[in-house]
N, C-alpha and C positions, 0 to 999 in steps of 0.2 A: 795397410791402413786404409788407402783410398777405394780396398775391393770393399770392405766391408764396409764401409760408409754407403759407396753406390749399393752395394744390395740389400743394406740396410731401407735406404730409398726405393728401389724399384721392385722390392714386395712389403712395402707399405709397413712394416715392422715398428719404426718410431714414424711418429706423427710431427712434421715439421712444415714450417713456414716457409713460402716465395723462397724468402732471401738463405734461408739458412739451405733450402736444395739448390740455388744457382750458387751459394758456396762453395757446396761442398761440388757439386761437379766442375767447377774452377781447380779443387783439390786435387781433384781426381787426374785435371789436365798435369798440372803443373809436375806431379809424381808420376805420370808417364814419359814427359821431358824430360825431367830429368832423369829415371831410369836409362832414356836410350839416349843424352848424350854425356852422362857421369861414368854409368854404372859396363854398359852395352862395350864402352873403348877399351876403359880398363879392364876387361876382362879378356876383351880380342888381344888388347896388349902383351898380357901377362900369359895368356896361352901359347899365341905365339913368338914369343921374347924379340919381337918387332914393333920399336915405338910407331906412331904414324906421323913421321914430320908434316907431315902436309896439313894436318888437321890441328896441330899442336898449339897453335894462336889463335884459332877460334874454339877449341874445348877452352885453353886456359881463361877467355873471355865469357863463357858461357858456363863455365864450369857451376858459380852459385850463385847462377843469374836466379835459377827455379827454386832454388833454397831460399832466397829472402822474397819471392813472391808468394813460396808456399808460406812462408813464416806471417806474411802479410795477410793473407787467407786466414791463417788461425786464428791471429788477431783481429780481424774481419768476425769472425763467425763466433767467438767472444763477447764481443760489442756489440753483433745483434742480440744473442742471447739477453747478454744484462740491461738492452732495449727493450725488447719483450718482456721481462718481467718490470721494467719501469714503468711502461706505460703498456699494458697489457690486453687494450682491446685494440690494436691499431696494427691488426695480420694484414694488413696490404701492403707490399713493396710497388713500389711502380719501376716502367721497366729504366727510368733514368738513373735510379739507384742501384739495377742491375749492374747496369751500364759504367756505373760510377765505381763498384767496389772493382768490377772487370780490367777496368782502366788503369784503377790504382795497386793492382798486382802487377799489372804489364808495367806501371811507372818506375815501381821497386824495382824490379829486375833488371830494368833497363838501366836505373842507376847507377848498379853495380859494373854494368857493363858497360858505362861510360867513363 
């Protein structure tokens, strides 16, 4: 999902706004997190039929930390969307709004994990 998002971006293919490309490369972040600390263990797991105790309390803490930040990103880039068509000449993000939706995926996640 988040390959073709980025390269959907990086040869100009869909035509998109500030906010909606610092989304989706937040997307892009978050689905690589969590790939390598979900997907990368269980798999080292399940090949080698050796749990990793040592790491077993920070996966289970982190496990969907990146799933409700990603989930926060789609709802993020939703919400620009149906901005854009509300108010449709007003293509500037500044970068405090960057800043702010960046923030509030890091908050989500962190949520979870508190």
């Amino acid at each position: 999902y988040s390959v073709v998002l980025h390269g959907a971006i990086k040869h100009h293919a869909v035509r998109l706004d500030k906010m909606s490309v610092w989304i989706i490369k937040n997307i892009c972040v978050t689905d690589i997190l969590r790939a390598l600390f979900n997907i990368l263990p269980t798999a080292i797991t399940l090949l080698t039929d050796y749990p990793w105790p040592t790491l077993c309390p920070f996966l289970l803490a982190v496990k969907y930390c990146f799933i409700d930040a990603n989930s926060f990103y789609l709802i993020a880039l939703v919400a620009n969307k149906l901005y854009q068509c509300v108010v449709p000449l007003s293509g500037q993000c500044t970068a405090r709004q960057r800043v702010l939706v960046t923030l509030g995926g890091v908050g989500t996640s962190c949520l979870y994990a508190c």
